[in-house]
N, C-alpha and C positions, 0 to 999 in steps of 0.2 A: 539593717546595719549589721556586718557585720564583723569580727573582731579576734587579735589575738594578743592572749596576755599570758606574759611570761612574769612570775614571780619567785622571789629567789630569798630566800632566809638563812645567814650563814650566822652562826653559833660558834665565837670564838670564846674557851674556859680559860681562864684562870688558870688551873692548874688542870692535869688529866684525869678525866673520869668515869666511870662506867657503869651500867646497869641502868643505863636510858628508856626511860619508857614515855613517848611522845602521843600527842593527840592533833591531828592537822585539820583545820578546818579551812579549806582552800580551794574545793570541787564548785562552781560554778552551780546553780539551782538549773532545774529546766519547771517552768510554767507556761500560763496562758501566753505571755507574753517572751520569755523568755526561753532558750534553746539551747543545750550545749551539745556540740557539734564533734566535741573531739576533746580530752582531758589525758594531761602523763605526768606521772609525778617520780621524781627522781633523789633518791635517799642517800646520802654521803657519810659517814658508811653506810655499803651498800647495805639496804633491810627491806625486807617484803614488811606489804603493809594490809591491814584487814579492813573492811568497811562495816561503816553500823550506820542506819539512821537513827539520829540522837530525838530528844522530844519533841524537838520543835521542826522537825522536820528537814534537818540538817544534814549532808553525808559527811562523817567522819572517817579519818582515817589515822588508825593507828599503827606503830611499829616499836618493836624493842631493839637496840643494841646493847648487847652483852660485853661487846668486848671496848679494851683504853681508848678511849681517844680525844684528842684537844681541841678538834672543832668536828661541828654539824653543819651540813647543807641542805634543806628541804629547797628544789626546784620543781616549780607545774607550769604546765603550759595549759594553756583552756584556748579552744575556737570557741565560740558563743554568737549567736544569733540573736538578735532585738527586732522587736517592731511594735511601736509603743506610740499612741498617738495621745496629746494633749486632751484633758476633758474636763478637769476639776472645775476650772471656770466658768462650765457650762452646766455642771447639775444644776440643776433644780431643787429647791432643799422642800421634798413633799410633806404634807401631815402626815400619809404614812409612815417616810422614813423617820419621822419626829418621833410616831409613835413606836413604833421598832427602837428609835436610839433610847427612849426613858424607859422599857420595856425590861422587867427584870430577867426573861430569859436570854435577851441580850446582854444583859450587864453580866449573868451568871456565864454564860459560853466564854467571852470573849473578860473572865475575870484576871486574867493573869497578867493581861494586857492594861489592867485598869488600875492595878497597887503598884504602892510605892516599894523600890527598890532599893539600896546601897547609893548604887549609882544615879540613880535617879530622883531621890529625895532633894526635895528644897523646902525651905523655911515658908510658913506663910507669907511673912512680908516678903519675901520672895517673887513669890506668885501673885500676890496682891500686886506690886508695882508692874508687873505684864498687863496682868486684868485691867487693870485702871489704865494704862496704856493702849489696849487695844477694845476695851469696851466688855460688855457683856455676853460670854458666849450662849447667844443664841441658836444663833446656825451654826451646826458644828464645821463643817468643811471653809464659811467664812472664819469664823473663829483661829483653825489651822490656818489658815492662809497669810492672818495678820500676826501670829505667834512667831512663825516663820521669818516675816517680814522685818519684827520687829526684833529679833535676833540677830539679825542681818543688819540692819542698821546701825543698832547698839553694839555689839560684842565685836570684836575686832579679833582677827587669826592672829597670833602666833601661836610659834612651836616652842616659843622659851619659858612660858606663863605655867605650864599643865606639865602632867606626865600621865601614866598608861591606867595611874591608879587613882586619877582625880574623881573624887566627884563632883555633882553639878551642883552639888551649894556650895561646893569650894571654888569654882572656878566664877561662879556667879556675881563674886563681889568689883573683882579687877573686870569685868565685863569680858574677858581673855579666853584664848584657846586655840583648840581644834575640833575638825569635825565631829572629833567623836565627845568633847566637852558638849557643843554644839546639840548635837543631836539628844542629849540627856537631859539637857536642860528645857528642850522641847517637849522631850516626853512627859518631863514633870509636871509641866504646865498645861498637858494636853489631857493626859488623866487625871490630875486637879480638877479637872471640869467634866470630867464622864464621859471623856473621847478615848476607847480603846485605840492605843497606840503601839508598836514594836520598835526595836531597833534592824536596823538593817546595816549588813556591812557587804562592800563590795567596790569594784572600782570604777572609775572617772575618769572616760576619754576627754581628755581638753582640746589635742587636735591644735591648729595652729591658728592665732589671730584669736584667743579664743578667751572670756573673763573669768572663767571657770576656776574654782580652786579647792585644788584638796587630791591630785595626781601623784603625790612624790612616792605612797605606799596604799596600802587599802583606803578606801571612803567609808565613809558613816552618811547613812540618815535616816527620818522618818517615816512609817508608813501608817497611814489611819485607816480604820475601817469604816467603812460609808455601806451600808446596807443597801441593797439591789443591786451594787459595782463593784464591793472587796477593796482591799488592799489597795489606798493611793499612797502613791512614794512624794513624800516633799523634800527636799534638802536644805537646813537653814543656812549651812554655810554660803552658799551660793542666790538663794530666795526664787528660785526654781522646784517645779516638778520633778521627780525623777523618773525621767525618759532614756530617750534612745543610747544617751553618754552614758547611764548608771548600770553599770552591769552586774544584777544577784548576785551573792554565793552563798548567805546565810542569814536569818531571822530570829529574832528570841527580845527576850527581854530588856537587854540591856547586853552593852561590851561582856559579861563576864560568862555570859552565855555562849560566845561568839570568839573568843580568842583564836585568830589565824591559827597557830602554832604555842602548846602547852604540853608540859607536863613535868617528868620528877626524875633526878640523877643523884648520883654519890660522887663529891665532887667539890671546885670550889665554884669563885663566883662566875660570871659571864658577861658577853657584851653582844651585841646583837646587829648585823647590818641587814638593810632591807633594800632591794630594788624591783621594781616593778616596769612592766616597760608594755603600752597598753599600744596595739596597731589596727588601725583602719584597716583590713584587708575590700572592702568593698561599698561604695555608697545605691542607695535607690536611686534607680533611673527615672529623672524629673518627667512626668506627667506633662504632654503637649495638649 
């Protein structure tokens, strides 16, 4: 599959201000699975921009503006390439990989993935009423599967319940949100029980006729590590894998790892509009 996404961030202030120094997190990943094909990013006021990869393996990109001004426009475009086939349902959950997952060199590698964060902290009874809900995480990938599940059932989207700065035992109580509520509250529950988990942000082709939710701006979800395979993407908002619709751009701990578009000005307050606009340019040719 592949794809092109136009994403666009306008930054209207309050009053005019300057000595802008920004941090863009909007470059598309390329991995095993994933491919970026073409990337441009376009700075309003015009500003050259520098790259760094960040810790987690992020491409960042920075710029300063010096000089007044009353609004910002960060636009990218990204081509991107997928080809992601279904499989979680079909591992096999071996003694080896048992013994790799209780394994302290595994717990050590993959620790940053496994404590509690801001964002991702929840109360025991918290987590207690999931567990008891979905059973004992024996298997970890079944475990993920029913966590997901059962977020998905329970917790209901809206965009009026959260804000950018929620965390997941605040949002936890009203069962309310968004993906990105969603996703944290997953994580909580997933490292509770010794499943190295990440955040992941990126978008969601929905495409038409289609139940998917969570297109209007960036996506959120999760991704666990399964030993012998890596990195499976789940999405609770939806109770799906994340496949061939989810397309990368960055990974880390949690949202504050990961914010699109940050940083610091002299100045007043702001307002922020976001549009996204995600296109099919090509499907696989069906197999006779």
């Amino acid at each position: 599959m592949k794809y092109r996404i136009e994403h666009t961030n306008t930054f209207r202030y309050e009053t005019k201000v300057d000595q802008s120094l920004n941090y863009v997190r909007l470059k598309p990943k390329t991995d095993e699975c994933q491919r970026l094909l073409d990337y441009d990013s376009k700075i309003s006021p015009t500003s050259l921009t520098k790259e760094y990869i960040d810790l987690w393996g992020n491409t960042v990109e920075t710029f300063f503006i010096p000089e007044v001004h009353e609004t910002l426009e960060v636009k990218t475009t990204s081509v991107v390439s997928i080809q992601k086939s279904p499989f979680i349902n079909n591992i096999e959950y071996t003694s080896k990989m048992e013994e790799i997952f209780h394994s302290a060199l595994f717990r050590s590698h993959y620790l940053a993935f496994l404590k509690d964060t801001p964002y991702t902290f929840l109360f025991d009874e918290q987590i207690d009423e999931i567990i008891q809900a979905v059973g004992k995480c024996e298997n970890p990938m079944e475990c993920a599967l029913n966590v997901m599940k059962y977020i998905y059932e329970n917790f209901t989207y809206n965009t009026e319940t959260t804000d950018v700065g929620t965390k997941a035992h605040e949002s936890f109580p009203n069962k309310g949100g968004v993906c990105q509520d969603f996703a944290h509250v997953m994580l909580g529950v997933l490292r509770s029980q010794r499943i190295p988990a990440r955040y992941v942000s990126g978008y969601l082709y929905v495409g038409e006729d289609s139940a998917l939710v969570g297109d209007a701006a960036t996506h959120a979800w999760v991704e666990m590590m399964v030993p012998g395979i890596g990195w499976v993407g789940l999405d609770p908002t939806n109770n799906v894998e994340a496949l061939e619709n989810h397309i990368t751009i960055s990974t880390g701990r949690d949202y504050s790892d990961l914010s699109p578009v940050q940083g610091v000005y002299r100045g007043g307050a702001q307002d922020l509009e976001v549009k996204v606009s995600c296109t099919l340019l090509d499907t696989p040719v069906p197999q006779t």
